[in-house]
DSSP file (Angstrom, degrees, kcal/mol; ACC not computed):
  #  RESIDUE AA STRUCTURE BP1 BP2  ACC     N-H-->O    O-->H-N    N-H-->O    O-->H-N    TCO  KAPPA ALPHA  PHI   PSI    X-CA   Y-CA   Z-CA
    1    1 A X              0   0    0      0, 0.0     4,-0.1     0, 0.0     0, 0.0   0.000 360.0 360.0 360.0 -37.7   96.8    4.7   53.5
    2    2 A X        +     0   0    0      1,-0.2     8,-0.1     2,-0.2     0, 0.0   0.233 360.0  70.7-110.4  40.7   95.5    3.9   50.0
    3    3 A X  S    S+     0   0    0      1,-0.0    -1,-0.2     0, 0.0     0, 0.0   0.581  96.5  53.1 -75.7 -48.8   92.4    2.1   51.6
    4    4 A X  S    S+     0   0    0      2,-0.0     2,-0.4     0, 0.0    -2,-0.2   0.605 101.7  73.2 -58.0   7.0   91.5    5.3   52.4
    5    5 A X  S    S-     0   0    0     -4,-0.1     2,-0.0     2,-0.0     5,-0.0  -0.822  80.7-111.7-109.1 149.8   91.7    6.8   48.7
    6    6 A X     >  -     0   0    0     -2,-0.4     4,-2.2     1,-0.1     5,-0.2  -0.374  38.1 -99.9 -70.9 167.5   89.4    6.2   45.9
    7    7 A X  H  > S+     0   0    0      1,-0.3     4,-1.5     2,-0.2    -1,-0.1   0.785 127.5  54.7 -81.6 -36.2   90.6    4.3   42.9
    8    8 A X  H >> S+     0   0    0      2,-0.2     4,-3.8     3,-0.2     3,-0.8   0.988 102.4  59.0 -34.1 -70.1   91.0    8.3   41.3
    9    9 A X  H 3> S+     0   0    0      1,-0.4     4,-3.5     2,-0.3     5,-0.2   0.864 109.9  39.8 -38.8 -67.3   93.2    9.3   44.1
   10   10 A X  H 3X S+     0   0    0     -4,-2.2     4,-0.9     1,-0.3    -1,-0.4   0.708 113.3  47.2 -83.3  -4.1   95.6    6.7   43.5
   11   11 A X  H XX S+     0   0    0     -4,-1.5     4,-2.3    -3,-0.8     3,-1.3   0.935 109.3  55.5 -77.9 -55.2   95.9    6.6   39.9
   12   12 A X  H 3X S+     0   0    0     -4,-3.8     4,-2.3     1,-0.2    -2,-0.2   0.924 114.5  52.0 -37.6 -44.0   96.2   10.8   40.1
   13   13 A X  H 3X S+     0   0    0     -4,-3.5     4,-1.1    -5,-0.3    -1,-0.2   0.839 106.4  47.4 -42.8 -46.2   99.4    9.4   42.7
   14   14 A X  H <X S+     0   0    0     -3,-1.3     4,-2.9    -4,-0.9     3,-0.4   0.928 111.3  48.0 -94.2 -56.2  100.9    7.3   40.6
   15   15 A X  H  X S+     0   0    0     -4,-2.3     4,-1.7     1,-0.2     5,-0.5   0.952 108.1  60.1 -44.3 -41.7  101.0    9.8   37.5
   16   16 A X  H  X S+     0   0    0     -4,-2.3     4,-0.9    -5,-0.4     3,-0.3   0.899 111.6  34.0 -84.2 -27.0  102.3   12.3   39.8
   17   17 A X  H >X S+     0   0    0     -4,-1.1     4,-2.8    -3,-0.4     3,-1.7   0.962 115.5  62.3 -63.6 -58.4  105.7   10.2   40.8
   18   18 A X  H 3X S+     0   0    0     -4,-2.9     4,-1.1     1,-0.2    -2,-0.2   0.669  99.0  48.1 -71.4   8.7  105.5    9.1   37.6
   19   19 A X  H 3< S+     0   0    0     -4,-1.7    -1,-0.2    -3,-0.3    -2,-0.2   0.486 119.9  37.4 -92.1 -19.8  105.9   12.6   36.2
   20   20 A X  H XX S+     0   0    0     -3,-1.7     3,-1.0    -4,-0.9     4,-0.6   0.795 107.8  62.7-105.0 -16.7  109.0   13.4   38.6
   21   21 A X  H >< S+     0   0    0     -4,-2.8     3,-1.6     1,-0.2     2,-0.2   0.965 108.6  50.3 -58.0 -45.2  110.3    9.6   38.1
   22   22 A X  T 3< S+     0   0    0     -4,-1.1    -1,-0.2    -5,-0.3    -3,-0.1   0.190 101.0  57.0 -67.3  15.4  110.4   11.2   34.3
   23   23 A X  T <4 S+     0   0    0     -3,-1.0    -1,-0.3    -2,-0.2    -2,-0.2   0.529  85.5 108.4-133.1 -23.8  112.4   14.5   35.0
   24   24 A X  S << S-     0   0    0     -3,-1.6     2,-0.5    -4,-0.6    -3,-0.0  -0.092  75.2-127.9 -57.4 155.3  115.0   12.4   36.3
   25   25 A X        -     0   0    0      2,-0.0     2,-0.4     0, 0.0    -1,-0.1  -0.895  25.9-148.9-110.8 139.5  118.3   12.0   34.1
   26   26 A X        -     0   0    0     -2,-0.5     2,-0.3     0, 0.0     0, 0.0  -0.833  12.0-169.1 -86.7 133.7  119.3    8.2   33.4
   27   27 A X        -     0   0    0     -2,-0.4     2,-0.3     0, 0.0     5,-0.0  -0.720  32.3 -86.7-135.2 158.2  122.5    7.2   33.0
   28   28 A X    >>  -     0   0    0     -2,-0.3     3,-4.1     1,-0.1     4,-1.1  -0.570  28.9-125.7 -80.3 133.9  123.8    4.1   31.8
   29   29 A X  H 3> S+     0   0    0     -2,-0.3     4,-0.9     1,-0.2     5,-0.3   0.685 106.3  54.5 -41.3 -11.3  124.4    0.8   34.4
   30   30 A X  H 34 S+     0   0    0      1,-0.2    -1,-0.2     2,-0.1     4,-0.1   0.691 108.6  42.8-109.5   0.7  128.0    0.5   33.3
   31   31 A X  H <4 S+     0   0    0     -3,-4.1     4,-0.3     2,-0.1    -2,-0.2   0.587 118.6  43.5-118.7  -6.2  128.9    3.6   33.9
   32   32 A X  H  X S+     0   0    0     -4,-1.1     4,-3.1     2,-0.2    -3,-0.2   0.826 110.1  61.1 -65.7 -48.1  127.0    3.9   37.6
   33   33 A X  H  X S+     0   0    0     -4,-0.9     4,-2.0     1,-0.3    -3,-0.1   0.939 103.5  41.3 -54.5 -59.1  128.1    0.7   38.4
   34   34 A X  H  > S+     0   0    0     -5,-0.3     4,-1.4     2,-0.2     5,-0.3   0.769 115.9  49.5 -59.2 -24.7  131.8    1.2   38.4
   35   35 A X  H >> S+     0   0    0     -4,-0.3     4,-2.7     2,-0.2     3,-0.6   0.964 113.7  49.7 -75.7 -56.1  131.6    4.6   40.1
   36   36 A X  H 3X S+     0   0    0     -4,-3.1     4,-1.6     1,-0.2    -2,-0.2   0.832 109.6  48.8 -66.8 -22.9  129.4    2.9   42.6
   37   37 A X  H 3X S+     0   0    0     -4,-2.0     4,-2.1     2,-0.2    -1,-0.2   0.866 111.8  47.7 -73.5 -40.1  132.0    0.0   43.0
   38   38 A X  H <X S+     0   0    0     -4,-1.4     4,-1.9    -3,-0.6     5,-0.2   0.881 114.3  50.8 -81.3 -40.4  135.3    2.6   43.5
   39   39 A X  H  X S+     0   0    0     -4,-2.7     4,-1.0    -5,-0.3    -1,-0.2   0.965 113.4  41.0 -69.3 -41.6  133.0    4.7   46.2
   40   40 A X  H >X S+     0   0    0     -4,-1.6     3,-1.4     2,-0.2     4,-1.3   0.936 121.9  49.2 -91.3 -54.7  132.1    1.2   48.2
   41   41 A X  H >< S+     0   0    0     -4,-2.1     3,-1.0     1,-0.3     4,-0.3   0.844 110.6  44.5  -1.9 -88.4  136.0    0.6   47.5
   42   42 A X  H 3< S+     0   0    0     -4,-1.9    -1,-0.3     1,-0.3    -2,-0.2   0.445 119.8  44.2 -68.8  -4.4  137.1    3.9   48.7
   43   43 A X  H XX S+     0   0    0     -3,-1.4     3,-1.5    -4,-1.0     4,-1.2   0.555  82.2  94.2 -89.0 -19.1  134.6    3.5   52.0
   44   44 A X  T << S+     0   0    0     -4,-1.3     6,-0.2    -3,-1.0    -2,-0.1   0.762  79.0  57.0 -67.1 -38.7  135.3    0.0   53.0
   45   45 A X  T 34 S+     0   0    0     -4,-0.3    -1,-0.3     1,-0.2    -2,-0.1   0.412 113.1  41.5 -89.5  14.5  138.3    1.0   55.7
   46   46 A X  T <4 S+     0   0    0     -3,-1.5     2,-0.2     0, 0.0    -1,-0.2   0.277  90.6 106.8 -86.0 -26.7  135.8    3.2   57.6
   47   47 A X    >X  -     0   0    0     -4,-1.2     4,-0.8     1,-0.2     3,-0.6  -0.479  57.7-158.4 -60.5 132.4  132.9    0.6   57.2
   48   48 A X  H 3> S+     0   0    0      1,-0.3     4,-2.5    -2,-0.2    -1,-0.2   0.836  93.5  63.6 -83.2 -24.9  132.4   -1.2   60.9
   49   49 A X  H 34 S+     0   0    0      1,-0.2    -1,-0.3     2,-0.2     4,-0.1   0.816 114.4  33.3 -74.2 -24.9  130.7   -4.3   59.1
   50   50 A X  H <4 S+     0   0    0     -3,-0.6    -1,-0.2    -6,-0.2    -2,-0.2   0.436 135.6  26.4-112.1  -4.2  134.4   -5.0   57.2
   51   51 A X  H  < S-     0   0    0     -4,-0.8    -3,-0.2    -5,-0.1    -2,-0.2   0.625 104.2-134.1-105.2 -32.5  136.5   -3.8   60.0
   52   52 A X     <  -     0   0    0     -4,-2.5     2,-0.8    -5,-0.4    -3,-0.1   0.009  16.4 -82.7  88.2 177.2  134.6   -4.3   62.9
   53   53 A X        -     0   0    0     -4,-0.1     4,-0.1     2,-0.0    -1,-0.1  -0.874  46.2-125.5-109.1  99.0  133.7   -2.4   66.1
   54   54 A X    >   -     0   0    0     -2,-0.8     3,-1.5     1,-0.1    -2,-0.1  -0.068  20.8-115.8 -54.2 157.7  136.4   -2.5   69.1
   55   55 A X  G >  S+     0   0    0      1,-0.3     3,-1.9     2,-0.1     6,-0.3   0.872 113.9  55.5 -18.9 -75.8  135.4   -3.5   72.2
   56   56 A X  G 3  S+     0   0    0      1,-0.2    -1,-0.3     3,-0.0    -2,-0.1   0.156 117.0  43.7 -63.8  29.4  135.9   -0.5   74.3
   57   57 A X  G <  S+     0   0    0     -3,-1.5     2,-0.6    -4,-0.1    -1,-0.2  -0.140  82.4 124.9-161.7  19.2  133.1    1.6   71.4
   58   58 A X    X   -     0   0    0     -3,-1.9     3,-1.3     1,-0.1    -1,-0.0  -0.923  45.4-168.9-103.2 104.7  130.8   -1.2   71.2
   59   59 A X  T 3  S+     0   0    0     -2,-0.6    -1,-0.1     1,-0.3     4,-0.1   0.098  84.7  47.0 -10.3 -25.5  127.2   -0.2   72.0
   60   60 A X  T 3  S+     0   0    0      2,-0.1    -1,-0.3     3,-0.0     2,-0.2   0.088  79.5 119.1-147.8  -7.5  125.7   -3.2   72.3
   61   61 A X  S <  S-     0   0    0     -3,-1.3     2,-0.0    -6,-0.3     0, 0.0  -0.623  77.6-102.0 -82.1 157.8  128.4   -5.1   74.6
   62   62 A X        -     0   0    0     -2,-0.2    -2,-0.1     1,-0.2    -1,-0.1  -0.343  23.3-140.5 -87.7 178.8  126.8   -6.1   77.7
   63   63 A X  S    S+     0   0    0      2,-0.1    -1,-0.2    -4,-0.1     2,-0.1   0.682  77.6  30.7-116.8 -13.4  127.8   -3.7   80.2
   64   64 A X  S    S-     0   0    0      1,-0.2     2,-0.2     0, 0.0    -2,-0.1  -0.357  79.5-104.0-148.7-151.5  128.2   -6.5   83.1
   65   65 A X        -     0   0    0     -2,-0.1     2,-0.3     2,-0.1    -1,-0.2  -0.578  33.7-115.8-140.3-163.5  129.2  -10.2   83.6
   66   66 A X        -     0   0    0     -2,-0.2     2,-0.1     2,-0.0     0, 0.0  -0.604  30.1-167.7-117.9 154.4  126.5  -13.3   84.4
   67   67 A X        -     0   0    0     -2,-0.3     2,-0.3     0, 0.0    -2,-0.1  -0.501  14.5-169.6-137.6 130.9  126.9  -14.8   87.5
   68   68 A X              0   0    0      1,-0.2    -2,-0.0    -2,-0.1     0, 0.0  -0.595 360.0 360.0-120.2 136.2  125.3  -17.8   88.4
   69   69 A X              0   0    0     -2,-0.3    -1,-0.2     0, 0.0     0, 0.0   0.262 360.0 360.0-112.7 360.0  125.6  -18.9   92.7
């Protein structure tokens, strides 16, 4: 995509994110971090990667058996 704009284009692009990146409100890492840590926390016994997927609701098991004559 920005081989098809002129060298304008994409500087006029890049001011315009950075002028909503700037409307955002920042907050500090030490107080995001711990909020993010208690949410990953409070999700973890519903995550399938730290609990895993039973069998019979697994997507991806194969649906039939090899058999070699």
């Amino acid at each position: 995509m920005a081989r098809d704009m002129s060298d304008k284009d994409i500087l006029k692009m890049e001011i315009e994110q950075l002028q909503k990146e700037v409307k955002n409100t920042r907050e500090p890492v030490s107080k995001t971090a711990k909020e993010l840590c208690e949410f990953v926390e409070a999700q973890s016994a519903e995550d399938p990667l730290i609990k895993g997927v039973p069998e019979d609701k697994n997507p991806f098991k194969e649906k039939g058996g090899c058999i070699i004559t």
